[in-house]
C-alpha positions in Angstrom: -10.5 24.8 -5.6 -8.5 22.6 -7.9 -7.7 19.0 -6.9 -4.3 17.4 -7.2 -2.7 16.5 -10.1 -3.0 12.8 -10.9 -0.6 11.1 -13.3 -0.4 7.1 -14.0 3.4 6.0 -14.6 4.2 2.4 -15.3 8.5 2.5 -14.7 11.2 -0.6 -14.6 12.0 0.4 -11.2 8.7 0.5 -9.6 7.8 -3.2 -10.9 11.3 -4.0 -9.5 10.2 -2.9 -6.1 6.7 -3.8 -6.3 8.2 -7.4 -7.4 9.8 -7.9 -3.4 6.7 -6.2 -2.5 4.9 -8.8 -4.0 6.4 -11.7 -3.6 7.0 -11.1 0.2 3.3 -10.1 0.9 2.5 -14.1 -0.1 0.5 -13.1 -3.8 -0.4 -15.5 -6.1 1.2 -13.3 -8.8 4.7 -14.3 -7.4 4.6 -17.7 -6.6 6.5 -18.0 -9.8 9.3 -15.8 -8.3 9.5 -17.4 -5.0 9.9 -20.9 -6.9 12.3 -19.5 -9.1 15.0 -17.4 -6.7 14.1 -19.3 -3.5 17.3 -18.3 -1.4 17.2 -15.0 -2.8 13.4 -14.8 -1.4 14.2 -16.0 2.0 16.9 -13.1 2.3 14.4 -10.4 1.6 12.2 -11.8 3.9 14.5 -12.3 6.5 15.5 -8.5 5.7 11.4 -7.0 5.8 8.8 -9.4 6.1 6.2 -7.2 5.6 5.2 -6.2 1.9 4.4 -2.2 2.9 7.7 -1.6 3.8 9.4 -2.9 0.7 6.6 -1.1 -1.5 7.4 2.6 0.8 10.8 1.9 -1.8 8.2 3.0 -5.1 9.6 6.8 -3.6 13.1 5.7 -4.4 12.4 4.9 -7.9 9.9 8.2 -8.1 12.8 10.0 -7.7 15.2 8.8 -10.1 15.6 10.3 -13.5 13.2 9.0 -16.2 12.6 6.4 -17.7 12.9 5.2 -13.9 14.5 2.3 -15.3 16.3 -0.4 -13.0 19.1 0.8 -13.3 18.9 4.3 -12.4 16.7 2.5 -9.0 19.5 1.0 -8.2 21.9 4.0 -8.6 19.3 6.0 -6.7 19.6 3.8 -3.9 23.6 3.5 -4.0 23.4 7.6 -3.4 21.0 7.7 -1.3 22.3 8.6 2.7 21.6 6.0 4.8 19.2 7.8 6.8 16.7 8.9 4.3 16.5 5.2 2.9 15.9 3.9 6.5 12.9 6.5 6.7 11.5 6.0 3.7 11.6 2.1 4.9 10.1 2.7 8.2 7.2 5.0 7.2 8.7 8.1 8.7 7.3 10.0 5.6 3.7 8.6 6.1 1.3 10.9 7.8 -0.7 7.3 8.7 2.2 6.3 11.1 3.1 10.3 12.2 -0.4 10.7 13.5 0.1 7.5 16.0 4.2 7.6 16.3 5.5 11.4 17.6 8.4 12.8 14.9 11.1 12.9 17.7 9.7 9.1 19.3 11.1 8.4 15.5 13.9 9.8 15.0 15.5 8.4 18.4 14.4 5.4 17.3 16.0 5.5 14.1 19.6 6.6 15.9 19.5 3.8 17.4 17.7 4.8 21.0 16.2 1.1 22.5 13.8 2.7 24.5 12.2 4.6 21.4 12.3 1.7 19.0 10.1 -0.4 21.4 7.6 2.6 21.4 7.7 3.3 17.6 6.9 -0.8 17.5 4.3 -0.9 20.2 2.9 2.3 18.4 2.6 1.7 14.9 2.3 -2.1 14.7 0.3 -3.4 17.1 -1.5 -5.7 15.2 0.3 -6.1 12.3 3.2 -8.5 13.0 5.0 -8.7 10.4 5.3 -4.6 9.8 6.6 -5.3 13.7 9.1 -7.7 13.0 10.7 -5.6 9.7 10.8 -2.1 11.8 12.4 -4.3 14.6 14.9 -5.7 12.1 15.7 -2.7 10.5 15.8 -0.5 13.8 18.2 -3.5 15.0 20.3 -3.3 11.8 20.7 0.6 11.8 20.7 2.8 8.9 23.6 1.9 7.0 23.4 -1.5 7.8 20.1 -1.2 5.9 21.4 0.5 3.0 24.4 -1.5 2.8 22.0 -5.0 2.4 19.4 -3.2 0.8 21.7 -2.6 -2.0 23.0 -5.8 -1.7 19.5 -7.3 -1.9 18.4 -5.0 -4.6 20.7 -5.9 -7.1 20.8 -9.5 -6.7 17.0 -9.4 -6.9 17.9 -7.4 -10.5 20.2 -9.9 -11.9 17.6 -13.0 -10.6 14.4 -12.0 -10.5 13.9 -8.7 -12.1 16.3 -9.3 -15.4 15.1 -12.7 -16.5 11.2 -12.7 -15.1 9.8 -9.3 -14.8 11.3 -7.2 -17.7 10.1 -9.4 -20.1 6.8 -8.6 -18.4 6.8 -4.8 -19.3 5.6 -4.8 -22.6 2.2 -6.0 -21.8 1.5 -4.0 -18.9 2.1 -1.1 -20.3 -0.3 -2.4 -23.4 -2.8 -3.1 -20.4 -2.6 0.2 -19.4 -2.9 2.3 -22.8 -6.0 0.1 -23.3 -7.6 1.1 -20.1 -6.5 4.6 -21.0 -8.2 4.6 -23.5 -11.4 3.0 -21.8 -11.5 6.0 -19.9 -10.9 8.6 -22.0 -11.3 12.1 -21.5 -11.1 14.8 -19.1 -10.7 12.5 -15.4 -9.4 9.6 -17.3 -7.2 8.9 -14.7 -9.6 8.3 -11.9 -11.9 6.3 -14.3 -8.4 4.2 -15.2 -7.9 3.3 -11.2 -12.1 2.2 -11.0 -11.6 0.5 -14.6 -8.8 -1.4 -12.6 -11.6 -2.1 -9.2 -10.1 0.2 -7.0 -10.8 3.6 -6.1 -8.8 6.5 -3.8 -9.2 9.6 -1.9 -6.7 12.3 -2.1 -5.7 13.1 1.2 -6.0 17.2 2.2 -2.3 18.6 1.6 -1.7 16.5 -1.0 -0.5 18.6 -4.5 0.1 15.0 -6.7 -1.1 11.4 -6.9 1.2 8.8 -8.9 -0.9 6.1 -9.9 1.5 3.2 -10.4 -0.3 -0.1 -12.4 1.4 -3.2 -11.6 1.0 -6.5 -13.4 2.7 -8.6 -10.2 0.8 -7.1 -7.4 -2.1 -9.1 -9.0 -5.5 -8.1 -6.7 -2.9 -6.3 -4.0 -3.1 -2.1 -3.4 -0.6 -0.2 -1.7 -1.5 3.4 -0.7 0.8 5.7 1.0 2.4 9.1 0.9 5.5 11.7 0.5 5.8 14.7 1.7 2.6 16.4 -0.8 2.8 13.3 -3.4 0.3 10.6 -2.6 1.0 6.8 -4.7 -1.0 4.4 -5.2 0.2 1.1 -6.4 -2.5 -1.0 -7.8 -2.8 -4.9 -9.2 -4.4 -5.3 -12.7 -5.8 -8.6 -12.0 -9.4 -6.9 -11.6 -9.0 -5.1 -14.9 -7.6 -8.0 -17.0 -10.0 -10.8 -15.7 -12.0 -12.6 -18.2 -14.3 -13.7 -16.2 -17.7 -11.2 -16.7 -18.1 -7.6 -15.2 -19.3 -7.0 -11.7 -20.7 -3.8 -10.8 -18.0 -1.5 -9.1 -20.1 -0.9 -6.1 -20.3 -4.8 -5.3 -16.8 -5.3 -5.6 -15.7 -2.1 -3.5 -18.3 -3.5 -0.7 -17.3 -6.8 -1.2 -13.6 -5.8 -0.6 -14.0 -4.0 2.4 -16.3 -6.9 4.2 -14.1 -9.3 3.9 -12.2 -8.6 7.3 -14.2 -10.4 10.6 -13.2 -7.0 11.9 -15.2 -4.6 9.8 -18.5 -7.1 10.1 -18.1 -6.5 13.7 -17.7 -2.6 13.6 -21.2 -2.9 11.3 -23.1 -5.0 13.9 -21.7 -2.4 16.4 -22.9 0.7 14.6 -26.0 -1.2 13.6 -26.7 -1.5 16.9 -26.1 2.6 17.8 -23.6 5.0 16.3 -19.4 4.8 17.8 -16.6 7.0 18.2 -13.4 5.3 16.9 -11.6 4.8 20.4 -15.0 3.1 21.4 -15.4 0.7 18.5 -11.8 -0.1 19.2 -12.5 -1.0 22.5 -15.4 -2.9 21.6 -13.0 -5.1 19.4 -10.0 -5.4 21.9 -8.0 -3.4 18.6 -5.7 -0.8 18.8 -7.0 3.2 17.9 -4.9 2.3 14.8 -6.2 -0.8 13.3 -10.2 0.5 14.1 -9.6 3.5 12.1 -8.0 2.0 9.2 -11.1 -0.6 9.2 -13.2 2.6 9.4 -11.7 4.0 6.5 -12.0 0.8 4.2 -15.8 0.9 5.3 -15.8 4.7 4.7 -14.6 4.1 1.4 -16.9 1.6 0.7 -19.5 4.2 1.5 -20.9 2.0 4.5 -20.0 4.1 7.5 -20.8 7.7 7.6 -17.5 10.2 8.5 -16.8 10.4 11.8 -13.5 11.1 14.2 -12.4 11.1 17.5 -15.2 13.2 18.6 -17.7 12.8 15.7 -19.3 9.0 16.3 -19.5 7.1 13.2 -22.8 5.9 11.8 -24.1 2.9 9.5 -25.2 3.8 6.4 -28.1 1.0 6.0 -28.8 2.3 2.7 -25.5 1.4 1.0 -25.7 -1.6 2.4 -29.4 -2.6 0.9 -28.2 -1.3 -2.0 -25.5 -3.8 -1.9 -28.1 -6.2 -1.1 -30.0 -6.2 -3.5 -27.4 -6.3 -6.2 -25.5 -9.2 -5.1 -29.7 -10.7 -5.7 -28.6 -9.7 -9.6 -25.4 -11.9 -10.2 
């Protein structure tokens, strides 16, 4: 059976989002734009503190006419109903937060129902705070509240950030990318690109299309979601354009996903015996949620076996010798 089809796309309007996105999350690879628009920063902030939710916006830009330029974001987002940008801002689209957060429990909460906004909150963002506090202040605002200061926010961020810092920028990232293109090469080249770059991805099942989206300002940041059958991933460069010398892929995707006190934990748990997620969660005093997106960082990682709500997870000890035993070869 054929897998999805994976394109790369570097677009104006995706670095224009992924620019907030950046710069909101706290990366390095923006200080330079939180020194330089300072106010401007503290108003997106104030609107969505939590980079995920201005980076859901890459959809917005996906669907404007090519190029995708600025422009046509911002014109995308000016004709957009009020309604569809709040759930593309709240994750309504992402099977992640559907399989925690019932439909209808969303789209009360989106109409403006008290009752179901605290649950969609309590449900999706229990220990993340500051995905909390922007579903909170957009559920607060309503939908075209939102879209009205969304625009407002988008297009001020144009004219001072995105105009005189980040356009400027394009050239070379899309130079970067041809030249990992053409590292990979051939038939896959795509999937080699996004490992040439340190990351790596999993289509999920259902899904027809991934857009990878190469981003010179997310620096060593990923964010991975989905609409409807497309799946995006929005990757940093840093790991492809460092100078510094090459470290194996393996060590650096294991390196990645142990640096969380959480997923150490859930690896002395399962060395210990093998877990079902709701236990391990339990274990940690975490929600269902956060242990099974730490179980799918170490599944991805290859250090915990597949496992489910029903299926225990197990430690893979020899991934993690492996690992071992290169980190002896730096």
């Amino acid at each position: 059976m054929a897998g999805p089809d994976v394109q790369v796309e570097v677009a104006p309007g995706h670095e224009l989002v992924l620019s907030i996105a950046a710069a909101v999350g706290g990366s390095e690879s923006a200080r330079a734009i939180r020194a330089h628009a300072p106010a401007l920063y503290q108003r997106v902030v104030d609107y969505a503190p939590s980079a995920w939710m201005w980076a859901h916006l890459v959809t917005v830009s996906y669907d404007a006419p090519p190029p995708r330029d600025a422009e046509a974001l911002l014109a995308r987002i000016d004709r957009s109903s009020a309604i569809d940008l709040q759930r593309r801002l709240v994750g309504y689209y992402v099977r992640w937060f559907r399989r925690f957060t019932p439909v209808e429990i969303m789209d009360a909460a989106i109409a403006g129902d008290a009752k179901a906004a605290a649950t969609f909150v309590r449900t999706s963002a229990a220990d993340d705070p500051a995905w909390g506090a922007s579903l909170r202040s957009r559920l607060a605002a309503g939908p075209r509240a939102s879209k009205r200061e969304l625009l407002a926010l988008a297009e001020a961020w144009y004219d001072e950030v995105f105009t005189p810092l980040i356009a400027p920028t394009l050239p070379a990232l899309k130079r970067a990318v041809r030249t990992l293109r053409r590292k990979a090469g051939g038939a896959g080249a795509e999937d080699r690109l996004v490992r040439l770059a340190g990351w790596s991805f999993v289509a999920d099942p259902g899904i027809a299309r991934v857009v990878i989206v190469p981003s010179a300002v997310l620096g060593y940041e990923l964010h991975e979601f989905d609409h409807g059958s497309v799946q995006f991933l929005c990757m940093g460069l840093a790991g492809a354009t460092a100078r510094a010398p090459a470290v194996s892929r393996h060590v650096l995707a294991v390196s990645r996903a142990l640096a969380d006190e959480n997923r150490l934990r859930i690896l002395k748990l399962l060395a210990r015996s093998d877990g079902g997620a709701q236990e391990l969660a339990d274990e940690l005093g975490v929600s269902l949620n956060t242990a099974l997106h730490h179980l799918h960082a170490l599944r991805e990682a290859g250090l915990v076996g597949r496992g489910g709500r029903r299926q225990a997870y197990r430690l893979r000890r020899s991934r993690l010798a492996a690992y071992t035993r290169r980190l002896t070869e730096l």
